[in-house]
Biopython code that builds the backbone (N, CA, C, O; Angstrom):
import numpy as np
from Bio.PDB.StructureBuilder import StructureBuilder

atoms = [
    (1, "UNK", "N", (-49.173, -3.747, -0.671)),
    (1, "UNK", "CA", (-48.005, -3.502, 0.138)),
    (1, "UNK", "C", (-48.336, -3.810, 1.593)),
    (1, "UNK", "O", (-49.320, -3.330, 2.156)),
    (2, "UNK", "N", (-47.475, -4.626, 2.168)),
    (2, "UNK", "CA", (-47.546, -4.920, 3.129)),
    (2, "UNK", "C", (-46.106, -4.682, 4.445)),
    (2, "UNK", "O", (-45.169, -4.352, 3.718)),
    (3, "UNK", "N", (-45.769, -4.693, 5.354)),
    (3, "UNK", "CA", (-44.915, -4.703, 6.489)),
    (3, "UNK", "C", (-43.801, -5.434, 5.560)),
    (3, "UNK", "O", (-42.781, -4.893, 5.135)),
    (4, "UNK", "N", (-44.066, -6.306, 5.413)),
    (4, "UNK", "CA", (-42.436, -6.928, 4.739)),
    (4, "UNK", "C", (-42.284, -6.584, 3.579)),
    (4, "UNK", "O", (-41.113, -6.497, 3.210)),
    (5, "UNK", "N", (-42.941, -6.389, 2.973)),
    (5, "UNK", "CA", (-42.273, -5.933, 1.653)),
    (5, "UNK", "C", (-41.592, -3.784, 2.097)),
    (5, "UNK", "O", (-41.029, -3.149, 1.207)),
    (6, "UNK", "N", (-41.801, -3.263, 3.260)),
    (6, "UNK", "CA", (-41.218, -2.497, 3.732)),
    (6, "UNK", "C", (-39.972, -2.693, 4.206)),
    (6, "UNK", "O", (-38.968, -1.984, 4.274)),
    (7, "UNK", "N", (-40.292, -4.026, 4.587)),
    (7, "UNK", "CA", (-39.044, -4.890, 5.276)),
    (7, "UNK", "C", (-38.078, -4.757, 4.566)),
    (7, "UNK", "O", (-37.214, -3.886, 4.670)),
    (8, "UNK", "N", (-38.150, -5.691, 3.710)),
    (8, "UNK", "CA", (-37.601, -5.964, 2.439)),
    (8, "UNK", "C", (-36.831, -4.230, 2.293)),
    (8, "UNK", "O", (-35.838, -3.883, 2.933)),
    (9, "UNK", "N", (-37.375, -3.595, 1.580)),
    (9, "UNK", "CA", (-36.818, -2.247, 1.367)),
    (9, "UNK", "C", (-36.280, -1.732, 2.302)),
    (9, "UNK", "O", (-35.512, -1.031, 1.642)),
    (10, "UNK", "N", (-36.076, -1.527, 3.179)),
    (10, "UNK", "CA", (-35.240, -0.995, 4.664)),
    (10, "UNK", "C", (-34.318, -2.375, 4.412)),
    (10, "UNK", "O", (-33.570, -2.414, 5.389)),
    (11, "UNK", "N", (-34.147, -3.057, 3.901)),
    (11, "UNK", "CA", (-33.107, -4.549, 4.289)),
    (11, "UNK", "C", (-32.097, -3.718, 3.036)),
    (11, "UNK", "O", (-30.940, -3.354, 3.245)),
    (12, "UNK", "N", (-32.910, -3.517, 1.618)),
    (12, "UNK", "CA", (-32.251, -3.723, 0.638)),
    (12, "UNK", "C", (-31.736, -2.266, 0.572)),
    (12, "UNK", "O", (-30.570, -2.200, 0.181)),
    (13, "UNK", "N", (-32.283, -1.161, 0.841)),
    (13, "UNK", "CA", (-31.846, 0.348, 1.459)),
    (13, "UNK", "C", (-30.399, 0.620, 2.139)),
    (13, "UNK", "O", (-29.565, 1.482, 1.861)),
    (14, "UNK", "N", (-30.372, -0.569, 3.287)),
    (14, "UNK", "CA", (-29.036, -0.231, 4.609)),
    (14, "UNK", "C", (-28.284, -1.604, 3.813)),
    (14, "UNK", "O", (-27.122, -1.625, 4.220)),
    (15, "UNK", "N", (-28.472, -2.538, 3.016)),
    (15, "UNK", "CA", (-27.393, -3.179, 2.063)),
    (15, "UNK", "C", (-26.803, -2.391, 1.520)),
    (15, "UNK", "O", (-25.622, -2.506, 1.846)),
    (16, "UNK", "N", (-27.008, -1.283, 0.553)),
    (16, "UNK", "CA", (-27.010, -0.139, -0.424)),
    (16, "UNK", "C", (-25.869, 0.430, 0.010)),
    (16, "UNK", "O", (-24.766, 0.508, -0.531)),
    (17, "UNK", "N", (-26.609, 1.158, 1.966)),
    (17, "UNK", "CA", (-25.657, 2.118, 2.573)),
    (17, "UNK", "C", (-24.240, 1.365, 2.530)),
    (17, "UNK", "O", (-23.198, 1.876, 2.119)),
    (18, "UNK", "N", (-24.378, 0.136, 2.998)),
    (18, "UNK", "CA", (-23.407, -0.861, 3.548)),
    (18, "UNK", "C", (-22.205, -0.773, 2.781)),
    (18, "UNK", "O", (-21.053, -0.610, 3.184)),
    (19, "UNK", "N", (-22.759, -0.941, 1.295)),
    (19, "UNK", "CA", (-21.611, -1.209, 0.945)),
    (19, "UNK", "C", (-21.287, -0.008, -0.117)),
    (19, "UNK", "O", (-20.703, -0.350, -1.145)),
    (20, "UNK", "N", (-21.559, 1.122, 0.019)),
    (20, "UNK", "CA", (-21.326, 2.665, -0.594)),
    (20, "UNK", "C", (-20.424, 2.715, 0.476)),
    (20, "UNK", "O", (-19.245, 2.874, 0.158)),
    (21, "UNK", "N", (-20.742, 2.597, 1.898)),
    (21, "UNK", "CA", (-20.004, 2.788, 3.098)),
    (21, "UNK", "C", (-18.471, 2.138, 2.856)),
    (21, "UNK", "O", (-17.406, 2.751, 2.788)),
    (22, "UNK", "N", (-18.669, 0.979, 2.771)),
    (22, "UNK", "CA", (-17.088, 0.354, 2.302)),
    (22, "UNK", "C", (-16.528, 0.647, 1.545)),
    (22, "UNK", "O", (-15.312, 0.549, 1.714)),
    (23, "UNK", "N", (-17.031, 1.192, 0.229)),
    (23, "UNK", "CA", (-16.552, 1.519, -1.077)),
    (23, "UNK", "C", (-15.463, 2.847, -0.709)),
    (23, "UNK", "O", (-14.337, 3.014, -1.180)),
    (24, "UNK", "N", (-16.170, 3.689, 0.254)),
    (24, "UNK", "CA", (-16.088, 4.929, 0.902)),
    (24, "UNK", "C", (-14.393, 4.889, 1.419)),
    (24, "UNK", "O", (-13.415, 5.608, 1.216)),
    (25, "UNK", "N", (-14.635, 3.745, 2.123)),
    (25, "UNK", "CA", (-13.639, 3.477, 3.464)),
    (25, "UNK", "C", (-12.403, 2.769, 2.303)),
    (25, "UNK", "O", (-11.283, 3.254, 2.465)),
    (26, "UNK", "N", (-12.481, 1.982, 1.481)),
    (26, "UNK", "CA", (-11.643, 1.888, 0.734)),
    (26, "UNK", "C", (-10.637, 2.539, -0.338)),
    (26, "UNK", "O", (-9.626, 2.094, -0.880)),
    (27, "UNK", "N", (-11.569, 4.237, -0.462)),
    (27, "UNK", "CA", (-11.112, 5.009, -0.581)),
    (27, "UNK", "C", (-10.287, 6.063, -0.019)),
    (27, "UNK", "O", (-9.169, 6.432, -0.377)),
    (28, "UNK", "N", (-10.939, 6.436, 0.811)),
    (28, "UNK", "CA", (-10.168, 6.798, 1.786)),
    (28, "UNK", "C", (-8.342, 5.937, 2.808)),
    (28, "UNK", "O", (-7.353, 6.452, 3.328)),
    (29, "UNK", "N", (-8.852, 4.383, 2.586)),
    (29, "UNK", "CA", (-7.718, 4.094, 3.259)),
    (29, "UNK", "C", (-6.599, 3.853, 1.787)),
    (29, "UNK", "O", (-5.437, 3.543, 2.052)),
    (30, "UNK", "N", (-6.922, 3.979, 0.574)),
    (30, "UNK", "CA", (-5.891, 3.927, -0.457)),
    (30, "UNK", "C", (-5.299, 5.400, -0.375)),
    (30, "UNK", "O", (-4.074, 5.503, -0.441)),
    (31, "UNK", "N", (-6.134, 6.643, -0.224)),
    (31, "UNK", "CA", (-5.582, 7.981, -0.358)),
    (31, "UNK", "C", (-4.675, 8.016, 0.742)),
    (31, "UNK", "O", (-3.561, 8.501, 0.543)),
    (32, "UNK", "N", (-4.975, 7.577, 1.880)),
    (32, "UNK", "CA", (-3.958, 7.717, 3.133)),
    (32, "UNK", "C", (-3.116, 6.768, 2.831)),
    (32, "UNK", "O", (-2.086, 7.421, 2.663)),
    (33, "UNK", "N", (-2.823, 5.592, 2.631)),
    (33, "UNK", "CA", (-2.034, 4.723, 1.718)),
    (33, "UNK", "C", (-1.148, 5.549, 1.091)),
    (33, "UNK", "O", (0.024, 5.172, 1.074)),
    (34, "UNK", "N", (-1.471, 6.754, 0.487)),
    (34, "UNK", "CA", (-0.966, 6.818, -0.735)),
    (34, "UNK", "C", (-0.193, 8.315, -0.088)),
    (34, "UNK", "O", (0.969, 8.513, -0.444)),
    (35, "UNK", "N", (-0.600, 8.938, 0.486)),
    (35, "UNK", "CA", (-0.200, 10.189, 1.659)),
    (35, "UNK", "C", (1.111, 9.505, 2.191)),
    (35, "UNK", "O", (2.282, 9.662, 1.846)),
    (36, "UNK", "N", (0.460, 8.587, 3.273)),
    (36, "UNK", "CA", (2.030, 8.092, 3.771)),
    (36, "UNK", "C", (3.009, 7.430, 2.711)),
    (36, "UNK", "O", (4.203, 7.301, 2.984)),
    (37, "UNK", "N", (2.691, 7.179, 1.979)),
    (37, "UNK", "CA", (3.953, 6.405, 1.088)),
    (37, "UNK", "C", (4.388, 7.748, 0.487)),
    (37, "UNK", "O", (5.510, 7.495, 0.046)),
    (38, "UNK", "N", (4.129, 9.002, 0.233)),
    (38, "UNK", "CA", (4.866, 10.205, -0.464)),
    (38, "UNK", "C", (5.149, 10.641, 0.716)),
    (38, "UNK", "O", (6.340, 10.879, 0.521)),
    (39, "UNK", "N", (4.949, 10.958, 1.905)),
    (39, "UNK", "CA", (6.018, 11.527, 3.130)),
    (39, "UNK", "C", (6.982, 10.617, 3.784)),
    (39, "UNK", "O", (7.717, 11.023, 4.685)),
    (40, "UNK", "N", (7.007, 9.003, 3.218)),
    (40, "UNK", "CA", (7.745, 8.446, 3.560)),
    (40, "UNK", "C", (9.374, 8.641, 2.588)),
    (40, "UNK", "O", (10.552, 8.628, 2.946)),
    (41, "UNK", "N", (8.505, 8.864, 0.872)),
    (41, "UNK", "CA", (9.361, 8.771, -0.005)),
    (41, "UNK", "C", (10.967, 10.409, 0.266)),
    (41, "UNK", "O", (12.116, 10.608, -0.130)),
    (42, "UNK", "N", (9.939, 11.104, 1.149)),
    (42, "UNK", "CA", (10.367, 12.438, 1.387)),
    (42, "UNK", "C", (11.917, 12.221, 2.272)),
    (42, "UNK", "O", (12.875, 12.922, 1.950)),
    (43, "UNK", "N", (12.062, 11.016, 3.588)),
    (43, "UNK", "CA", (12.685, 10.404, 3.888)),
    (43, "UNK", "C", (13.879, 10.045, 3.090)),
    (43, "UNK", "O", (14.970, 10.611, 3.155)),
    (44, "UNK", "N", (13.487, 8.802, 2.143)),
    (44, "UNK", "CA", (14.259, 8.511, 1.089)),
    (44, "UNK", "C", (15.243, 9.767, 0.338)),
    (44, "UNK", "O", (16.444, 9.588, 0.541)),
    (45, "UNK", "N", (14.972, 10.752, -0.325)),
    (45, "UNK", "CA", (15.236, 11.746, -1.113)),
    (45, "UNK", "C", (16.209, 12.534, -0.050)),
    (45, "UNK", "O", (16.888, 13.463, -0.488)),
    (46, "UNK", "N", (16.285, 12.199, 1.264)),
    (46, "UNK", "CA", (16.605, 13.185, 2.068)),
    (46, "UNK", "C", (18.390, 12.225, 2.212)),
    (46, "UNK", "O", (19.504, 12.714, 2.401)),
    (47, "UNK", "N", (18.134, 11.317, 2.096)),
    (47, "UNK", "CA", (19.468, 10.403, 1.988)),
    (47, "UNK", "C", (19.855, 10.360, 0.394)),
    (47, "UNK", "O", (20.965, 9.861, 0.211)),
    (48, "UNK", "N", (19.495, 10.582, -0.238)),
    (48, "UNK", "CA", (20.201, 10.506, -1.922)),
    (48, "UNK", "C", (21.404, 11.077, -1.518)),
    (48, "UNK", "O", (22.166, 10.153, -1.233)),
    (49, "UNK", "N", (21.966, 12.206, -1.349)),
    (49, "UNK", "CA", (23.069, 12.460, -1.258)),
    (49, "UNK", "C", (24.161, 11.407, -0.546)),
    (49, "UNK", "O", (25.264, 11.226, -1.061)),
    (50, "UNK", "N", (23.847, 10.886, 0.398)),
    (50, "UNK", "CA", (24.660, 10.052, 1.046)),
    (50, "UNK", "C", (24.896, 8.525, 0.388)),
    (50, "UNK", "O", (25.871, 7.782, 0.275)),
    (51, "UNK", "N", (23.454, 8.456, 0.009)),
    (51, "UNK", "CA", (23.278, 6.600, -0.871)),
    (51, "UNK", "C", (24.410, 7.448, -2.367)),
    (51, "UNK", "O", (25.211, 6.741, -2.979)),
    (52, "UNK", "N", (24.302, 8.400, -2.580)),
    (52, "UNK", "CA", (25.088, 8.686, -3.736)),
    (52, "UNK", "C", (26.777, 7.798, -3.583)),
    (52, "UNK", "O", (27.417, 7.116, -4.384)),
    (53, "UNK", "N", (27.062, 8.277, -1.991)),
    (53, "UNK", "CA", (28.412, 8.235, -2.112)),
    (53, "UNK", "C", (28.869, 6.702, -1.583)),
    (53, "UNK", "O", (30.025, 6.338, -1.369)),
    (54, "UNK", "N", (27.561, 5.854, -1.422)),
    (54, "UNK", "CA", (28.390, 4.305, -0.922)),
    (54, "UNK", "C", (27.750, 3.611, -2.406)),
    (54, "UNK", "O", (27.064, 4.123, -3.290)),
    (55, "UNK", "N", (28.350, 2.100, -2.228)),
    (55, "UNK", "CA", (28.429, 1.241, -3.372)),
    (55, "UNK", "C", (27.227, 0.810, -3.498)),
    (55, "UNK", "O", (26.377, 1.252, -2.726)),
    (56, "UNK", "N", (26.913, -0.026, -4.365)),
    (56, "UNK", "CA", (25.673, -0.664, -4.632)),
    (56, "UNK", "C", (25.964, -2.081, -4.179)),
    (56, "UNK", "O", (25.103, -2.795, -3.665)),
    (57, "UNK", "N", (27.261, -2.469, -4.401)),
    (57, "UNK", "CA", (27.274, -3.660, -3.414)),
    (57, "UNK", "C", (27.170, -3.654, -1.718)),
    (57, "UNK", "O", (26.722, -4.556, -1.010)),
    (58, "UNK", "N", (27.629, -2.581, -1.372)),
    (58, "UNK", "CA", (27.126, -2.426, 0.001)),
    (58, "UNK", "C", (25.724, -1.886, 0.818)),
    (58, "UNK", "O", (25.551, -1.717, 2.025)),
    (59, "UNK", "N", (24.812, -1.688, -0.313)),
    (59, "UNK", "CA", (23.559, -1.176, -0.051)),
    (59, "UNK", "C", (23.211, -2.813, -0.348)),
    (59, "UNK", "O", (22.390, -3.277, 0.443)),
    (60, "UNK", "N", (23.526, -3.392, -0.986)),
    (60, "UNK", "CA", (22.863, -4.792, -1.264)),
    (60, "UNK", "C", (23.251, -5.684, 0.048)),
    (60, "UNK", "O", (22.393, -6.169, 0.785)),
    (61, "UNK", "N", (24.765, -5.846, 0.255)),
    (61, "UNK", "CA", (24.550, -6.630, 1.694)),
    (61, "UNK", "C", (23.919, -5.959, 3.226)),
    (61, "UNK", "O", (23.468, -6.567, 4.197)),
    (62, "UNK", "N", (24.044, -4.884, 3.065)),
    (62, "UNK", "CA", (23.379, -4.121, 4.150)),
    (62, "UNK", "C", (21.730, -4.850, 4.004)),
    (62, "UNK", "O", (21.296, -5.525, 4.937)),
    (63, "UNK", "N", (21.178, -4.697, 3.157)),
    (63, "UNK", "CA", (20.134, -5.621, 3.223)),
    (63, "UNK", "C", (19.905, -6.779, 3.871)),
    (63, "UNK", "O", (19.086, -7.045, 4.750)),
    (64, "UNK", "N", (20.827, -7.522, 3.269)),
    (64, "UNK", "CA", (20.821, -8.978, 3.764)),
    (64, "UNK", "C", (21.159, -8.919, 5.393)),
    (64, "UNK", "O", (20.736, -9.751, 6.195)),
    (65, "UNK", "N", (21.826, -8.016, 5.663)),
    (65, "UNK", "CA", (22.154, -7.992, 6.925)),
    (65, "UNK", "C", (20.852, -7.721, 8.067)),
    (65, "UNK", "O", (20.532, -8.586, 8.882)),
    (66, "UNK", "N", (20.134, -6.299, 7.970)),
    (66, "UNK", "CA", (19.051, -5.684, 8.224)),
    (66, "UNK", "C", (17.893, -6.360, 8.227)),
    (66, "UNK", "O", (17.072, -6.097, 9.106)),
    (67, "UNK", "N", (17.604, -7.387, 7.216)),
    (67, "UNK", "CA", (16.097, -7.528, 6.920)),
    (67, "UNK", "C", (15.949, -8.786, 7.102)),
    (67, "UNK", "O", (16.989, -9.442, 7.169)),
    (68, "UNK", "N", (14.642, -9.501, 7.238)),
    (68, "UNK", "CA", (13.912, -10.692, 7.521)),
    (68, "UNK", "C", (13.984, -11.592, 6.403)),
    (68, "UNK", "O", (13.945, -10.993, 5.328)),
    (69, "UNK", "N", (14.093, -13.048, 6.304)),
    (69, "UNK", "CA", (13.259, -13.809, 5.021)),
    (69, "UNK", "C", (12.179, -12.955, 3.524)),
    (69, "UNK", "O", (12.334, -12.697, 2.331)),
    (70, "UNK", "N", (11.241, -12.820, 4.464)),
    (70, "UNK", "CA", (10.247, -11.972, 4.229)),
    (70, "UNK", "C", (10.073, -10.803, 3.138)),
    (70, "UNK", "O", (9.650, -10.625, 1.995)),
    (71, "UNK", "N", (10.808, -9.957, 4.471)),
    (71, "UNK", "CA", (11.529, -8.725, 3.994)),
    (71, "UNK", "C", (12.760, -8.672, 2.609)),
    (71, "UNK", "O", (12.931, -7.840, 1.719)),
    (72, "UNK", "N", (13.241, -9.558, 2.836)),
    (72, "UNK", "CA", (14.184, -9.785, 1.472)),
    (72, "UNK", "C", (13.675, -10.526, 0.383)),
    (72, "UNK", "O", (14.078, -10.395, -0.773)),
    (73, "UNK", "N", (12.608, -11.465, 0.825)),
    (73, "UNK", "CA", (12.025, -12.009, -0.893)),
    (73, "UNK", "C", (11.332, -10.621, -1.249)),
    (73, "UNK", "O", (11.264, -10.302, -2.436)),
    (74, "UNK", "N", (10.802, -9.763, -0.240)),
    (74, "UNK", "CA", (9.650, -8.856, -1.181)),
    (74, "UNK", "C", (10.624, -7.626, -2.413)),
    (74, "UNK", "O", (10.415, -7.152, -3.529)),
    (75, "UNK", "N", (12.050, -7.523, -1.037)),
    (75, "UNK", "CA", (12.672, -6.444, -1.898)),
    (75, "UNK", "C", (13.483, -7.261, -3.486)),
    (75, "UNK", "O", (14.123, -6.703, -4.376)),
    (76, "UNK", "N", (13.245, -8.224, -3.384)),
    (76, "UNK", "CA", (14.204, -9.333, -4.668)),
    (76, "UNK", "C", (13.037, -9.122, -5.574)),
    (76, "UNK", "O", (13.109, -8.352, -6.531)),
    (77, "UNK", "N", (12.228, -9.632, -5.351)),
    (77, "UNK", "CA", (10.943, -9.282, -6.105)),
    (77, "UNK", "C", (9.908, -8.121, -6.608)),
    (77, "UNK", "O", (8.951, -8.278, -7.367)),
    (78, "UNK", "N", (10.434, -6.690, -5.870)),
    (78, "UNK", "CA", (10.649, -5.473, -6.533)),
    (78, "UNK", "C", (11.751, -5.665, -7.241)),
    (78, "UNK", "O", (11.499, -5.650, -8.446)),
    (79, "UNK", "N", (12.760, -5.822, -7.018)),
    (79, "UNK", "CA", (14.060, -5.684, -7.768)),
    (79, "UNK", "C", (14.067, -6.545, -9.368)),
    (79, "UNK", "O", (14.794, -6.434, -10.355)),
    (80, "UNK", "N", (12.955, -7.371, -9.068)),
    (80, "UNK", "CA", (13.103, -8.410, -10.453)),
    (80, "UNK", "C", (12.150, -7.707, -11.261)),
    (80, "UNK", "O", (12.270, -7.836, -12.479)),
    (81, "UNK", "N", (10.959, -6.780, -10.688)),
    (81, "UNK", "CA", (10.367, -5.919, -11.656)),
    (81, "UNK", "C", (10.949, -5.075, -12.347)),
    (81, "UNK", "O", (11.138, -4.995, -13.560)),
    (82, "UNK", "N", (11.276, -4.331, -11.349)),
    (82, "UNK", "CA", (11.749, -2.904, -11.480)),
    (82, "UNK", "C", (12.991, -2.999, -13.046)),
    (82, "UNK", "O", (13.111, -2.231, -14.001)),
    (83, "UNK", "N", (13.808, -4.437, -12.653)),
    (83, "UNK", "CA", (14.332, -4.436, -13.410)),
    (83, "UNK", "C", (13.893, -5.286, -15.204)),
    (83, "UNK", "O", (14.350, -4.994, -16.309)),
    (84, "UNK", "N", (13.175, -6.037, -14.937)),
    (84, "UNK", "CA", (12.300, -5.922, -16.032)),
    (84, "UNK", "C", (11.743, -5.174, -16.974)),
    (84, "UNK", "O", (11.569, -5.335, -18.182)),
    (85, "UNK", "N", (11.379, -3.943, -15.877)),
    (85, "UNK", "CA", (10.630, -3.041, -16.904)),
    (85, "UNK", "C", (11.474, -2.066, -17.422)),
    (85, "UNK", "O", (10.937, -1.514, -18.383)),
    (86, "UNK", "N", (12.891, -1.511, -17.100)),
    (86, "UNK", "CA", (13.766, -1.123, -17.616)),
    (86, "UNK", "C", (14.487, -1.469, -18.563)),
    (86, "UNK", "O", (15.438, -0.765, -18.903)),
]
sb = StructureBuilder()
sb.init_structure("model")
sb.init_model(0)
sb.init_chain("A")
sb.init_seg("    ")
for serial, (resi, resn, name, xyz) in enumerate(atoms, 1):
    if name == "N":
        sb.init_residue(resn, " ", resi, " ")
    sb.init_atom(name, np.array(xyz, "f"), 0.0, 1.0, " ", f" {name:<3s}", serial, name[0])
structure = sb.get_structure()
């Protein structure tokens, strides 16, 4: 045993940490991910009563009106699941 092969082990040691460390952080940013998307959903639920009482055609152009390119392929493309799997 020599200096580098210590090397070596302190290299392959803080690789180890490195990426336990990310593994870590990827956890953590899915749980908070996942936090804000249920206090957002809290939002939502707080309007059911009101989305109760307008149309579904007018929640649909209100969309188109409101939202981006973007923003409207992503919600078409929930909408093509959602309705799929039903």
């Amino acid at each position: 045993m020599n200096i580098d092969h210590f090397q070596q082990l302190a290299k392959t040691n803080n690789q180890k940490k490195q990426d336990y460390a990310q593994r870590a952080q990827a956890t953590i940013d899915q749980g908070v991910s996942d936090i804000l998307k249920e206090l957002r959903m809290h939002d939502v639920i707080s309007y059911l009563p009101q989305i109760k009482e307008k149309t579904m055609e007018s929640f649909v152009y209100s969309l188109r009106k409101t939202n981006t390119y973007e923003q409207m392929d992503a919600i078409v493309s929930w909408l093509e699941k959602w309705m799929n799997n039903e």
